[in-house]
C-alpha positions as CSV (number, residue, x, y, z in Angstrom):
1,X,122.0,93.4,154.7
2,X,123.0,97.1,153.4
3,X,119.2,97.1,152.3
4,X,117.8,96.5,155.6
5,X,119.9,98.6,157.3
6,X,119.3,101.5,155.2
7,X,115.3,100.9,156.2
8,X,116.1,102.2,160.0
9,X,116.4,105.5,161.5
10,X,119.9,107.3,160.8
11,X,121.3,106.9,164.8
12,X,120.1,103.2,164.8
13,X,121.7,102.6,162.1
14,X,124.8,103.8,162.9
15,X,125.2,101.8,166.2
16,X,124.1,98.5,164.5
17,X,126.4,98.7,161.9
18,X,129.3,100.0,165.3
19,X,127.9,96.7,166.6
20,X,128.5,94.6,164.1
21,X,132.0,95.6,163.2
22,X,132.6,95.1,166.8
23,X,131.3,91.5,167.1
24,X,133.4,90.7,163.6
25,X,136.5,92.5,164.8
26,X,136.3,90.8,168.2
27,X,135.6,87.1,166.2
28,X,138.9,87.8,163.7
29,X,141.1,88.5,166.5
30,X,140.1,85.7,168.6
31,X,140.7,83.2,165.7
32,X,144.0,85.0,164.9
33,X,144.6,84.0,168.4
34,X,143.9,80.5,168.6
35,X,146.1,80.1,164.7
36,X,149.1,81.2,166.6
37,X,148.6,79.1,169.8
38,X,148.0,75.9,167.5
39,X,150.9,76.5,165.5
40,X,153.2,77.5,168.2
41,X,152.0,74.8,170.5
42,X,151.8,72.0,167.4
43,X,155.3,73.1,166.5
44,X,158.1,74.3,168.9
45,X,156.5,73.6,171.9
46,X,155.2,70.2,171.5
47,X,159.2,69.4,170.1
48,X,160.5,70.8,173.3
49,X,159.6,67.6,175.0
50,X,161.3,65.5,172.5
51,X,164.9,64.9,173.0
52,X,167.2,67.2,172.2
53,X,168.3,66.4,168.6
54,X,165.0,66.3,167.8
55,X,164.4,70.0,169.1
56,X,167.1,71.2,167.5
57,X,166.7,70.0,164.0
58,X,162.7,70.2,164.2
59,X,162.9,74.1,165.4
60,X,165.3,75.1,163.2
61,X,163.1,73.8,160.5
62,X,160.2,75.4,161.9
63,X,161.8,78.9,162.0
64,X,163.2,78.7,159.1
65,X,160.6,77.8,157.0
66,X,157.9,80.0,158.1
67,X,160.2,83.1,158.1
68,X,161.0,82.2,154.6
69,X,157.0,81.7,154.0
70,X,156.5,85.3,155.5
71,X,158.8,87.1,153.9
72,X,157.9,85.8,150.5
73,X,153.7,86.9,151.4
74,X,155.2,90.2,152.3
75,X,157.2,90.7,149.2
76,X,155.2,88.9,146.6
77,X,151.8,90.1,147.9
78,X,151.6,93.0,150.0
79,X,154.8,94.2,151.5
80,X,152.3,97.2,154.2
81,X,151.1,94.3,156.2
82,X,155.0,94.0,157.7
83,X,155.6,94.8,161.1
84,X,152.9,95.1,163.7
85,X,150.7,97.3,161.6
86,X,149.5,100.1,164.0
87,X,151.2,102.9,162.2
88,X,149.5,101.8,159.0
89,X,146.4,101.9,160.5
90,X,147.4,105.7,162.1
91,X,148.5,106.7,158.4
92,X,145.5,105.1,156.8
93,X,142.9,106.7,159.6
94,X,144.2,110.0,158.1
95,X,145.1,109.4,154.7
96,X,142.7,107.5,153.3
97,X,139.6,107.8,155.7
98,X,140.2,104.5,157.1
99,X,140.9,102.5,154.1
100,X,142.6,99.4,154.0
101,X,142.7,96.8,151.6
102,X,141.4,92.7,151.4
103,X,144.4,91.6,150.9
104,X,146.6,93.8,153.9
105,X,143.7,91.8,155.9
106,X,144.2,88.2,154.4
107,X,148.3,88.7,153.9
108,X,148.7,89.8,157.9
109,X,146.8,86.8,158.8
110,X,148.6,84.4,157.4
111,X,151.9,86.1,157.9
112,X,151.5,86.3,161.2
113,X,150.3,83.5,162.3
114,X,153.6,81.7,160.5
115,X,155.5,84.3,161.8
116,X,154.4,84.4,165.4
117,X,153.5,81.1,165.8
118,X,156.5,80.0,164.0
119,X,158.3,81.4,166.9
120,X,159.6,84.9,166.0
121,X,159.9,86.8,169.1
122,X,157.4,89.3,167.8
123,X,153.7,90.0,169.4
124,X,149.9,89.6,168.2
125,X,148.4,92.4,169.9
126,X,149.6,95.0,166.7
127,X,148.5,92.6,164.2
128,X,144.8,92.4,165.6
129,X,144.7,96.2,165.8
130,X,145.8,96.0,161.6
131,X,143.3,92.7,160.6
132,X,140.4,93.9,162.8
133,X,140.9,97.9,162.0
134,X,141.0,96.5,157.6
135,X,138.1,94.4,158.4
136,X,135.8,96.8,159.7
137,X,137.3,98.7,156.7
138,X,136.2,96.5,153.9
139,X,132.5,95.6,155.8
140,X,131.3,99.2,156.5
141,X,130.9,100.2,152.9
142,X,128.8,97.6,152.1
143,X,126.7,98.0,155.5
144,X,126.1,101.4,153.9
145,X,129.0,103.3,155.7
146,X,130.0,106.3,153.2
147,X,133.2,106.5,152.8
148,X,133.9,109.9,154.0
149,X,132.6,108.1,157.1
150,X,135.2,105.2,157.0
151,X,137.3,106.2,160.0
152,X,134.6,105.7,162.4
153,X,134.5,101.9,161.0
154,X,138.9,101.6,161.1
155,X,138.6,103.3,164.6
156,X,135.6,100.9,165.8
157,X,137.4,97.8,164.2
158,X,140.6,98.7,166.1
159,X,139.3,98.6,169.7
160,X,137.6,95.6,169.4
161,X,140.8,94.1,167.9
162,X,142.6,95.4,170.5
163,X,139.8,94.3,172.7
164,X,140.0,90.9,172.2
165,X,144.0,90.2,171.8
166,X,144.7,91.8,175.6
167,X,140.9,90.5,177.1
168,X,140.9,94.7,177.9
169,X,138.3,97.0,176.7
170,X,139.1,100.0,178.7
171,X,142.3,100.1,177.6
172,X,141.6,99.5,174.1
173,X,139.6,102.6,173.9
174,X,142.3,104.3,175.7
175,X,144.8,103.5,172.7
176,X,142.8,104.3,169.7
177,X,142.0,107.4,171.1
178,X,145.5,108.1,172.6
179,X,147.5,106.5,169.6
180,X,145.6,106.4,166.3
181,X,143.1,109.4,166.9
182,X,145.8,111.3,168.9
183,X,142.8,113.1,170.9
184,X,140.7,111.7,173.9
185,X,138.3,113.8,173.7
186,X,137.0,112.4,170.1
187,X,133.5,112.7,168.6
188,X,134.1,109.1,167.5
189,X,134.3,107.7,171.7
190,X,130.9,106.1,171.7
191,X,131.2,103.7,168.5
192,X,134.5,103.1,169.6
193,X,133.2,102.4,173.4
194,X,131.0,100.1,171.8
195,X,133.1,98.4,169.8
196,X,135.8,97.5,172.0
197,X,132.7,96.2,174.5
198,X,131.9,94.0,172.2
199,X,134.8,92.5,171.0
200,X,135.8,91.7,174.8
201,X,132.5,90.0,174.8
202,X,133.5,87.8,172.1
203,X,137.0,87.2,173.7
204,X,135.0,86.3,176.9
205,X,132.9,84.0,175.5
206,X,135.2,82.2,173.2
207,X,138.5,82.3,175.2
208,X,137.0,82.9,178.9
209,X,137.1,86.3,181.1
210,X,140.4,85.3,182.4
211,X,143.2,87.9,182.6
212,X,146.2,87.2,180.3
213,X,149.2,86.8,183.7
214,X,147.4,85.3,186.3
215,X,149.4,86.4,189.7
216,X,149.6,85.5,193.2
217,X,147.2,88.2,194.8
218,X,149.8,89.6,197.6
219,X,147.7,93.1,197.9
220,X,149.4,96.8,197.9
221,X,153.7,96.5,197.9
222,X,155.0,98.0,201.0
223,X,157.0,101.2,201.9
224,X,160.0,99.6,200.0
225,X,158.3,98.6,197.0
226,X,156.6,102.0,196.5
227,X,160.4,103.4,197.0
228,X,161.7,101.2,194.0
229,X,159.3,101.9,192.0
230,X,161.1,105.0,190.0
231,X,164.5,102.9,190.2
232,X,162.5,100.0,188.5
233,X,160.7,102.2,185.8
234,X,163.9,104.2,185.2
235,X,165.6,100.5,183.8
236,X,162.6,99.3,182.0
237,X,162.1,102.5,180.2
238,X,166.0,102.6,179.0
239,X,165.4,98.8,177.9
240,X,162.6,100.1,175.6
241,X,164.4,103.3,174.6
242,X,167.1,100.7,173.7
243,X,164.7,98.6,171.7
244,X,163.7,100.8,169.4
245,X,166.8,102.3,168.9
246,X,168.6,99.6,167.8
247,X,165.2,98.3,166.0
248,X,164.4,100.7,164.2
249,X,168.2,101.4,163.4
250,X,168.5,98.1,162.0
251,X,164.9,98.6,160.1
252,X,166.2,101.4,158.4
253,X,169.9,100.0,157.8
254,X,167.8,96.5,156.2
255,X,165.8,99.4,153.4
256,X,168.2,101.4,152.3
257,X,170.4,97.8,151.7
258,X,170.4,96.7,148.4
259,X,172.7,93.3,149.2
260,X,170.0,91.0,150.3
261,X,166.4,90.1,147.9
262,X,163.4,91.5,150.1
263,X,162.6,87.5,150.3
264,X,165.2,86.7,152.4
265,X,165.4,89.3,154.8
266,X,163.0,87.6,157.6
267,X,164.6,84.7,157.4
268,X,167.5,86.3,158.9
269,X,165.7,87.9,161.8
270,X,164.4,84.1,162.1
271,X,167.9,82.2,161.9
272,X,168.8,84.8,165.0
273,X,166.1,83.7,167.1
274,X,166.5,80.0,166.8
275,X,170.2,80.1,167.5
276,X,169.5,82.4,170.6
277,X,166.3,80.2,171.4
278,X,168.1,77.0,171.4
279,X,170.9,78.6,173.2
280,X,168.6,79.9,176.3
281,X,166.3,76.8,176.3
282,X,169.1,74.2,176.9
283,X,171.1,76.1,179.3
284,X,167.8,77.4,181.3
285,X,164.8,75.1,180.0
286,X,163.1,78.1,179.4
287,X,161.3,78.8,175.7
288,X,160.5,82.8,176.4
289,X,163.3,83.2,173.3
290,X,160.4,81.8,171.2
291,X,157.2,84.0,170.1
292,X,155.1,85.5,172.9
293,X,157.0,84.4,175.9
294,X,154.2,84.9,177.9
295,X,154.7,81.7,180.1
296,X,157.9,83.0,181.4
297,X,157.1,86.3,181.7
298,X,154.0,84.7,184.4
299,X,156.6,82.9,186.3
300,X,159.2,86.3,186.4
301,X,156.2,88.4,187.8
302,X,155.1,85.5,190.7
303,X,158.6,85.6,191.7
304,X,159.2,82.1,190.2
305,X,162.6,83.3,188.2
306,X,166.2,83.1,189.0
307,X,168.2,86.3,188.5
308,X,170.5,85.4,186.4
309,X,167.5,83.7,184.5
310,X,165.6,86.5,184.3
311,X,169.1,88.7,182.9
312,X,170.0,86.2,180.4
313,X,165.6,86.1,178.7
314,X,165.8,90.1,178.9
315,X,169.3,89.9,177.0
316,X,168.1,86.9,174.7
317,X,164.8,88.0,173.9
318,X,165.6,91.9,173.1
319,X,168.4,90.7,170.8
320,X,166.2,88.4,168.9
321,X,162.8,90.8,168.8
322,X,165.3,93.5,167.1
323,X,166.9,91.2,164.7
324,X,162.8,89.7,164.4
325,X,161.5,93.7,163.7
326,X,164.6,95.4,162.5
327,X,164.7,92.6,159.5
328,X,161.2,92.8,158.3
329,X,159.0,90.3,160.3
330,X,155.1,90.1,161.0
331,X,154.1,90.6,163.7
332,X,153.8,93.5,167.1
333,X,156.1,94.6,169.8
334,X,153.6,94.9,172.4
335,X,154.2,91.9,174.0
336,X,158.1,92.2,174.0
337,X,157.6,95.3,175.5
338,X,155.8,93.6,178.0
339,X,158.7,90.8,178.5
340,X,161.4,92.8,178.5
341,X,159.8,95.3,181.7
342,X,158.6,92.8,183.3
343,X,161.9,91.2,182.9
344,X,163.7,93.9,184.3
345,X,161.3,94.0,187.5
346,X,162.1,90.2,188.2
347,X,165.7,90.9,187.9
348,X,166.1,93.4,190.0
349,X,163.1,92.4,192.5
350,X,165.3,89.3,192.6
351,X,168.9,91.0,193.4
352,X,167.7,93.1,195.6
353,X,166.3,90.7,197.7
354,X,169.7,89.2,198.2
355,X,171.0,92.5,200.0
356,X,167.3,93.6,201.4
357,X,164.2,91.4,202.2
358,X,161.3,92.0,200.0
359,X,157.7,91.1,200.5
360,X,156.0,88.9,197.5
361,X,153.5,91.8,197.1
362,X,156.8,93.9,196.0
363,X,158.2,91.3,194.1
364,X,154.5,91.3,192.0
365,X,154.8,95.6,192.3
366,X,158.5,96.0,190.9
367,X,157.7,93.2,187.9
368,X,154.1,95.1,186.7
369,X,155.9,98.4,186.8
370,X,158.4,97.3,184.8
371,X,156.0,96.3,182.2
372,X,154.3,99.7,182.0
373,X,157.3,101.5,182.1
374,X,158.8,99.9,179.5
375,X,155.7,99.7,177.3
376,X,154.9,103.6,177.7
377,X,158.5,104.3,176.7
378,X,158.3,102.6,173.6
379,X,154.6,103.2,172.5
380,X,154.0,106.7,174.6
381,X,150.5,106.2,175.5
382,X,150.7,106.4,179.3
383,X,146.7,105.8,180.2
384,X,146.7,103.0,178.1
385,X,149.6,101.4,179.6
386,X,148.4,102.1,183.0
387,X,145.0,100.4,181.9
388,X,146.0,97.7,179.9
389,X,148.3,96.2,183.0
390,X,145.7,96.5,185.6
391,X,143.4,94.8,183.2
392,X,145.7,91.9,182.3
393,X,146.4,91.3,186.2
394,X,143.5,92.1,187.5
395,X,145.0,93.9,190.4
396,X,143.7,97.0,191.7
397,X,146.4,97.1,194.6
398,X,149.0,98.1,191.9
399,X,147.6,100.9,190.4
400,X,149.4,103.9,192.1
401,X,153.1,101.9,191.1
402,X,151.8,102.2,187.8
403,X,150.9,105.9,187.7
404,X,154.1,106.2,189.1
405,X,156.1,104.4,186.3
406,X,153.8,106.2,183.6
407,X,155.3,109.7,184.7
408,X,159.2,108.4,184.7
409,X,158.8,106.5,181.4
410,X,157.1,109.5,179.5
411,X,159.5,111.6,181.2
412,X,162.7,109.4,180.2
413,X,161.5,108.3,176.8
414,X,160.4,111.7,175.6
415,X,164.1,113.0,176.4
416,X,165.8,110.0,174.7
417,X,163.6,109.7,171.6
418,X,161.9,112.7,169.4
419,X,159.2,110.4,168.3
420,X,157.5,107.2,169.6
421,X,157.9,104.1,168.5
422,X,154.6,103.8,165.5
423,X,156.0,107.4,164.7
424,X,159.2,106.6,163.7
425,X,158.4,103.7,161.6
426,X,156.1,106.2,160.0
427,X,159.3,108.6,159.1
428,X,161.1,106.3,158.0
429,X,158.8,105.1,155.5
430,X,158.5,109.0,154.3
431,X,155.7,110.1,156.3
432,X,156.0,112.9,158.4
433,X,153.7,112.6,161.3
434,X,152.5,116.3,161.3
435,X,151.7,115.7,157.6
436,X,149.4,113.0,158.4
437,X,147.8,114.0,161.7
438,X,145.5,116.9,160.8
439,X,145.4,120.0,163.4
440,X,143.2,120.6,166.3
441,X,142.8,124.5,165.6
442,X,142.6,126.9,163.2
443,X,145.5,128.4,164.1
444,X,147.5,125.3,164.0
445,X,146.1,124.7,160.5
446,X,147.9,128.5,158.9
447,X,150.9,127.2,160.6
448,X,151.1,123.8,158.8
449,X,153.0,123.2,156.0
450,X,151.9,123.2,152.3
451,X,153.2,119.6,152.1
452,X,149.9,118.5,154.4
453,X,147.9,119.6,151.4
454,X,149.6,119.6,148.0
455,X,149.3,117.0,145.7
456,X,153.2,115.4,145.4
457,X,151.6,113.3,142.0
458,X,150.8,116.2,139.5
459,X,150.0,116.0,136.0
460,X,152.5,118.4,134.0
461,X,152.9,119.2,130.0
462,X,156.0,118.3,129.1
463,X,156.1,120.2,125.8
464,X,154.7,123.5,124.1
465,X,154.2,122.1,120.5
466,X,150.8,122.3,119.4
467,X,150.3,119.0,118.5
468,X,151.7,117.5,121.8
469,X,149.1,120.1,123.7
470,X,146.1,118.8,121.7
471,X,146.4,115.6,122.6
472,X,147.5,116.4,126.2
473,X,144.4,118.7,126.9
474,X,142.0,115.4,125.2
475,X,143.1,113.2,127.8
476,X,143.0,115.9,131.0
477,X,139.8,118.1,132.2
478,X,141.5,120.6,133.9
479,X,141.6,124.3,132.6
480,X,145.7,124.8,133.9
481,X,148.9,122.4,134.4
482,X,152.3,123.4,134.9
483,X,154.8,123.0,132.1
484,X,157.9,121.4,132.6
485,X,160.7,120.5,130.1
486,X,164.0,119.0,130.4
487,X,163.8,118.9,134.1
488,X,163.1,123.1,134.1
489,X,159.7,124.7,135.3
490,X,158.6,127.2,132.3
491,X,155.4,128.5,134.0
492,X,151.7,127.3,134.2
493,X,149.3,126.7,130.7
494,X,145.7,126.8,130.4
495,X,143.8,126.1,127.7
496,X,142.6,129.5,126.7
497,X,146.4,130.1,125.8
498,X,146.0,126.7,123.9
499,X,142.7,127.8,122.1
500,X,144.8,131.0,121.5
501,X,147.6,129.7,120.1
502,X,146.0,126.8,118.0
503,X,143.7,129.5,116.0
504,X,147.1,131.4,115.7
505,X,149.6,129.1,114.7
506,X,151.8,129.9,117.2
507,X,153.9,129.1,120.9
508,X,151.3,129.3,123.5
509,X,152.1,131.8,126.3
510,X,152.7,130.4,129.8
511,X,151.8,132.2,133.0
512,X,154.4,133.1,136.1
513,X,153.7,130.4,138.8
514,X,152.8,131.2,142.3
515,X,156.2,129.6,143.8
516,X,156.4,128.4,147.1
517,X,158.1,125.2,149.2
518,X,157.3,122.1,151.0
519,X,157.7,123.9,154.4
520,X,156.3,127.0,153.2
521,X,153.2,127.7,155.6
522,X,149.5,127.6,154.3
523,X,149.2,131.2,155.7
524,X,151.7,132.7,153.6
525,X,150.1,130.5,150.5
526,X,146.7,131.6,151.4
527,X,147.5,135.0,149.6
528,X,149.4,133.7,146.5
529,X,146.7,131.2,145.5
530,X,144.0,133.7,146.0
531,X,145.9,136.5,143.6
532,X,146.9,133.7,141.2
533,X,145.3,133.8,138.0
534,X,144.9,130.6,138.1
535,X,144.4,129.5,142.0
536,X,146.9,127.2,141.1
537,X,150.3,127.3,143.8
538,X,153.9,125.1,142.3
539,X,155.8,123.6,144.9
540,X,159.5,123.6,144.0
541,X,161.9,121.6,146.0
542,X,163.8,125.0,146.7
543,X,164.4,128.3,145.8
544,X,165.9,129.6,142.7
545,X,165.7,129.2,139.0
546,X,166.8,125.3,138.7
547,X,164.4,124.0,141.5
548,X,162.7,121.3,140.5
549,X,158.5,121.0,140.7
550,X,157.7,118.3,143.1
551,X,154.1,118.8,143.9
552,X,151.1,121.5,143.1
553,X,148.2,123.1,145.4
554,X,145.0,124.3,144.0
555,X,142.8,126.5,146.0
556,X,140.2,123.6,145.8
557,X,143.0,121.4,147.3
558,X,142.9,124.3,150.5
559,X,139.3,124.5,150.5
560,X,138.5,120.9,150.8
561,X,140.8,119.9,153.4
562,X,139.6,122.9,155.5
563,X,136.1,121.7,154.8
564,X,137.9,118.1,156.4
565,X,139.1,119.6,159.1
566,X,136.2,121.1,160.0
567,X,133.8,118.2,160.2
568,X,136.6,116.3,161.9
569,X,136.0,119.1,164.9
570,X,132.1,118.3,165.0
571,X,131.8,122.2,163.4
């Protein structure tokens, strides 16, 4: 294939290739669709029409054993394909030009298709983002994508992924640009225009071009409905401020504990679901508890929900998607997100309607508003949520409702929580967003930190002895390294001062390092590097004679992400 390719023009090229990481994106998605409906619909819900005992005992199993199947992939094989996988894609679009590895791809699948299927109340929107974004990954390198070229191919693969979870294209271009590229106005729009395209094509002609909630068309909510519009956002954006609060406060709580083996740590997110699940489905007959939820959440939006229904699957299913996330499990929170606003709209469509009449058209209004609201407080991509509901309903009558909610969840989220949802997962794991996310401008750039661009693994000479430095300077190319021993930072060698010494019989002589910190900004190092004998800068974790060295900038480190930067701005 790579040998045909590389026969036609440059700009031909480059679309095929778009093209057919779009049709294979689309393709993985849909099949990672149709593995979690078998399994859900082979396993809990076929046993919901058994008699009771049967449930029970046959769910439990069910939940139990695939969160103990996931959490064993996750540990034993690759523990980066956890959660919903949309910051790992961000981090490696940056990182590591798009990169992502087989077996992130293969582990994610099966993961979550145990763990979604298996009925954790988690979604499979994130996933597809993760498998289609590594797919397109692994397969452009050997269409004859370079690899300085690989985020075009994550980017492409991530739209159609997107693409073909949601049946939206629009708004999958929306995301990727708003999220992952963090820029709408990105030089990589047309591949990933075209790749989303085509992965709703393959969605359309494998699943149909139906909308995910199909709703009672009741046309634009009245005067009222427009009115309770804010109130309604206002409570599904605290639900989602809420959920990733307590989420992310519980997924930080389960790494820093040491009690439980990393095995077992699902299972518990898993054993919480059931118990809740079980609990909701005998007292209501309702399985929303359970995985995607997205049969309840169609009845809540047509007005087909009870209010105290409607309260007790919020309650239930944000309890069990934190204890789901918060302990490790597989799988996206898109489609809670989507549950719990729409949730919120049913419930209070439905008790307001006890004190004030309200039209079925509000009843739709108040439940869709809630679902943008509350998934644009938690993911913080306010086009995209706007797009994405319109395209899973299919109603164009809602659309000013759900600019509406955008504004009050962007403004309530962003005053509630510093960073969004993907973010935060990303700083926990010890990855400062700013340090990933290169800047738009030069003048952003001299005000970023050293940490963007320092190398935090450095090869250092732990010893001046002679025959310690002959051997070290065999096995390493470069002309200087710094010298630390017994924890202390003595300067910087090269291996002049080696030669020097060698032919004398003596110490070598070490040179005074350019010093500088973490935080310290690349305009002041600019300077230091340059009038550094050696271009070489140390990072110390602080000032003072007993810092410790905990990372080193060259001034071919600077120059080549500057030379990054600029080809990222189309310079």
């Amino acid at each position: 294939m790579q040998s045909v390719l590389s026969q036609l023009p440059a700009r031909v090229r480059a679309i095929v290739v778009t093209a057919l990481l779009g049709l294979a994106g689309g393709f993985l998605a849909v099949l990672f669709h149709y593995a979690i409906q078998a399994t859900y619909r082979l396993g809990i819900e076929s046993l919901s029409h058994a008699s009771g005992t049967t449930f029970l005992w046959g769910s439990f199993l069910i939940v139990m054993l695939s969160s103990l199947a996931v959490g064993w992939l996750l540990s034993s094989f690759c523990p980066e394909a956890a959660g919903s996988g949309i910051p790992q894609v961000k981090l490696g679009f940056w990182r590591d030009f798009g990169f992502s590895s087989w077996r992130v791809v293969w582990v994610k699948f099966v993961a979550g298709t145990l763990s979604v299927g298996g009925g954790s109340s988690l979604g499979r929107e994130g996933p597809s983002v993760q498998l289609a974004s590594g797919l397109a990954a692994n397969l452009g390198p050997s269409l004859g994508t370079p690899k300085q070229l690989g985020r075009s191919s994550s980017a492409a693969g991530a739209a159609a992924g997107l693409a073909a979870a949601f049946n939206t294209p629009i708004a999958a271009v929306t995301f990727v640009l708003e999220e992952i590229i963090g820029d709408l106005n990105s030089r990589l729009l047309g591949s990933i225009l075209l790749a989303s395209v085509l992965g709703a094509l393959v969605a359309h002609a494998l699943i149909g071009s139906q909308p995910s909630f199909t709703l009672s068309s009741h046309g634009a909510p009245g005067w009222l409905g427009y009115a309770l519009t804010p109130v309604v956002a206002a409570f599904a954006t605290l639900a989602g401020v809420w959920f990733q609060k307590a989420s992310l406060g519980l997924r930080l709580w389960n790494r820093r504990s040491v009690v439980l083996p990393a095995w077992s740590r699902v299972m518990i997110g898993g054993m919480v679901t059931w118990l809740i699940g079980v609990g909701v489905f005998f007292w209501t007959g309702h399985l929303g508890v359970f995985s995607l939820g997205y049969e309840d959440l169609t009845s809540a939006l047509n007005g087909d929900l009870l209010w105290h229904v409607a309260a007790v699957l919020l309650l239930a299913k944000l309890t069990a998607t934190v204890f789901c996330y918060g302990f490790g499990g597989c799988g996206g929170v898109f489609a809670p997100t989507l549950f719990f606003g729409g949730m919120v709209g049913a419930l209070l469509s439905a008790l307001i309607s006890l004190v004030v009449p309200l039209t079925p058209a509000d009843h739709v209004a108040m439940g869709v508003v809630g679902m943008c609201a509350c998934l644009g407080g938690v993911v913080r991509a306010p086009v995209t949520g706007i797009l994405i509901i319109f395209e899973m309903t299919h109603e164009f009558a809602l659309v000013p409702a759900l600019i509406i909610s955008a504004l009050i969840s962007q403004a309530i989220s962003r005053r509630m929580n510093r960073l969004n949802f993907y973010d935060q997962v990303l700083e926990q794991d010890g990855t400062s967003v700013e340090h990933a996310v290169p800047p738009r401008s030069l003048g952003s750039w001299m005000e970023a930190p050293v940490a963007r661009v320092a190398n935090f693994k450095p090869v250092v000479a732990e010893s001046l002895e002679l025959p310690y430095l002959e051997d070290f300077f065999a096995k390493h190319r470069h002309e200087r390294f710094p010298v630390v021993v017994d924890g202390r930072l003595l300067g910087v060698i090269d291996r002049k001062s080696y030669e020097v010494a060698r032919q004398a019989g003596g110490l070598p002589s070490v040179e005074a390092p350019a010093l500088c910190q973490p935080d310290t900004k690349l305009r002041e190092v600019h300077a230091r590097l340059v009038d550094s004998p050696g271009h070489l800068a140390v990072v110390t974790d602080g000032p003072g004679p007993m810092a410790k060295l905990v990372a080193v900038m060259t001034l071919h480190d600077l120059l080549r992400a500057e030379l990054i930067l600029a080809a990222e701005a189309g310079e």
